[in-house]
C-alpha positions in Angstrom: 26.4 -78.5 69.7 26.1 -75.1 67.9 25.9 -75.1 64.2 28.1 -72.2 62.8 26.9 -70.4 59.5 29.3 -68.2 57.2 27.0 -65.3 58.6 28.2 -66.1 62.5 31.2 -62.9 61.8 28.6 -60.4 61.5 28.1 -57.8 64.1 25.3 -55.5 63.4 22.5 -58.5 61.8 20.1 -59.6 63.9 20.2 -57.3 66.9 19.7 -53.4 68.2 22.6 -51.2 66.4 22.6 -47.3 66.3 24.4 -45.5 63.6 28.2 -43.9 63.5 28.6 -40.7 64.5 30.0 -40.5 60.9 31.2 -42.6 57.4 34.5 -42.4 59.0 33.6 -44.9 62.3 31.1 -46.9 60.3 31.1 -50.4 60.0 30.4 -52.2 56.3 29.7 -55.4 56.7 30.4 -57.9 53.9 29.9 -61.8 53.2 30.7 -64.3 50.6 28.8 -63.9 47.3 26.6 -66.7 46.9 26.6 -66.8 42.9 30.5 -66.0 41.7 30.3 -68.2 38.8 27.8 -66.0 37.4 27.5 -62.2 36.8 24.9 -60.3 38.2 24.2 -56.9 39.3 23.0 -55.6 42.4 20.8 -52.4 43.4 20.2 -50.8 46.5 17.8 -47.3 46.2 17.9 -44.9 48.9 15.6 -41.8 48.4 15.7 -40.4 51.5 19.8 -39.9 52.3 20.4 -37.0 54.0 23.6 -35.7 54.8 24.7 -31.8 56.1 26.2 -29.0 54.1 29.6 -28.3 55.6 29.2 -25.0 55.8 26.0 -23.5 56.8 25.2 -26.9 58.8 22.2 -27.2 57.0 20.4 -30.7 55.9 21.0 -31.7 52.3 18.9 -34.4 50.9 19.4 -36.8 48.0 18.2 -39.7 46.4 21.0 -42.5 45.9 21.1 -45.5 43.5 24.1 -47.6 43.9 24.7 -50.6 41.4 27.6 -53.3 41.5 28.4 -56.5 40.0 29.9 -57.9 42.8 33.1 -60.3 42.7 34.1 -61.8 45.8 32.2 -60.4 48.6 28.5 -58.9 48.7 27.5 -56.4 51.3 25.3 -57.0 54.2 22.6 -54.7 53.7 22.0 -53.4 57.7 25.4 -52.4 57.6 25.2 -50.6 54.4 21.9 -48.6 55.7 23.4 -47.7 59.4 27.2 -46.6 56.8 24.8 -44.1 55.3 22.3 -43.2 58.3 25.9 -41.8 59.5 26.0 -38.8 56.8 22.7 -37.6 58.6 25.5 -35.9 61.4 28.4 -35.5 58.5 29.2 -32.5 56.8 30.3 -32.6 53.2 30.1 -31.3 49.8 27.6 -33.7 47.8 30.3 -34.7 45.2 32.7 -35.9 48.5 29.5 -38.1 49.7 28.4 -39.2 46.6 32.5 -40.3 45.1 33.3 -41.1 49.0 30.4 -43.6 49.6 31.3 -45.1 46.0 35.2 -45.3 46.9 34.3 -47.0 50.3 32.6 -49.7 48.8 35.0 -50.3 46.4 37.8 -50.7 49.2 35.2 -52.7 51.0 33.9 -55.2 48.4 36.4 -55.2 45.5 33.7 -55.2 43.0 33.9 -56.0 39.6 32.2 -52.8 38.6 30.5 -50.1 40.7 28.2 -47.0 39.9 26.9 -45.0 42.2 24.3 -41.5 40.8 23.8 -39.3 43.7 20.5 -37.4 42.3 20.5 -34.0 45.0 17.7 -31.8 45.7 18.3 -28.2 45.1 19.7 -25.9 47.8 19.6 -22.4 46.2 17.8 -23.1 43.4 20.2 -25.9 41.6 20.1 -29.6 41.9 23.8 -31.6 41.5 23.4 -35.1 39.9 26.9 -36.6 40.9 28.3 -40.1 39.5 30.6 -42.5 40.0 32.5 -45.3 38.3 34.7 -47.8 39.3 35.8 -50.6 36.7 34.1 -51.9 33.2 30.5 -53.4 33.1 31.2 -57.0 32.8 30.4 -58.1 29.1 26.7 -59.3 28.8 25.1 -58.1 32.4 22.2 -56.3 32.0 22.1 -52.9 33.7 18.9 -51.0 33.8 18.5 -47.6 33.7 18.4 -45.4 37.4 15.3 -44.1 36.6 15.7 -41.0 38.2 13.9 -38.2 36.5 16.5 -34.9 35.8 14.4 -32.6 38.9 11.9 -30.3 37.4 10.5 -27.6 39.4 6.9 -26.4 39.2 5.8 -25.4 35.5 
């Protein structure tokens, strides 16, 4: 007799998975939050997202921080890694990653509150910060700062 977990649905946990081709195949896993009596926040860093610029093809690099209070659903974190290994073959404008990865969440999760900060190298000389939104901070959760120092060149 096989003992059946909330976590049996997922696809990509657990085993050998390869990225989308794109954000647009990608697969965002989600499962029940485990605390939805209490409000909490939750952070996931990634300093090394790379995506391509749409028009000379060239890699764009970026350090993401992307912070939710979740409501109903959380999500699985593999799947959220191999949704944004899939911009490494994407071309887009850094404000369409930054606001699209935020949206896609939101339709995903149906978060209380969402921000994403899309902190973007410099390509010609000029870094883009891009942020996101969805929703109000719950009253009385505690959101820390992104700490991510405003890019300063050499000097």
């Amino acid at each position: 007799m096989s003992k059946h977990t909330p976590y049996d649905k997922l696809s990509q946990l657990g085993g050998a998975t390869t990225a989308a081709d794109g954000p647009e195949g990608a697969v965002l896993e989600r499962v029940d939050n485990p605390n939805k009596s209490e409000p909490y926040m939750i952070r996931f860093a990634c300093p090394e997202f790379t995506s391509l610029c749409p028009v000379t093809g060239q890699p764009d690099f970026a350090h993401l921080v992307i912070d939710y209070a979740p409501d109903e659903w959380i999500v699985e974190s593999k799947s959220l890694k191999l949704y944004l290994t899939s911009f490494r073959n994407h071309g887009d404008f850094h404000e369409a990653c930054t606001v699209g990865i935020g949206k896609r969440l939101v339709k995903e999760l149906s978060p209380h509150w969402l921000r994403i900060g899309g902190y973007w190298y410099p390509r010609g000389g000029i870094p883009i910060d891009v942020f996101y939104q969805f929703g109000d901070k719950p009253k009385g959760l505690w959101v820390p700062d992104q700490n991510v120092p405003p890019y300063r060149g050499r000097g």
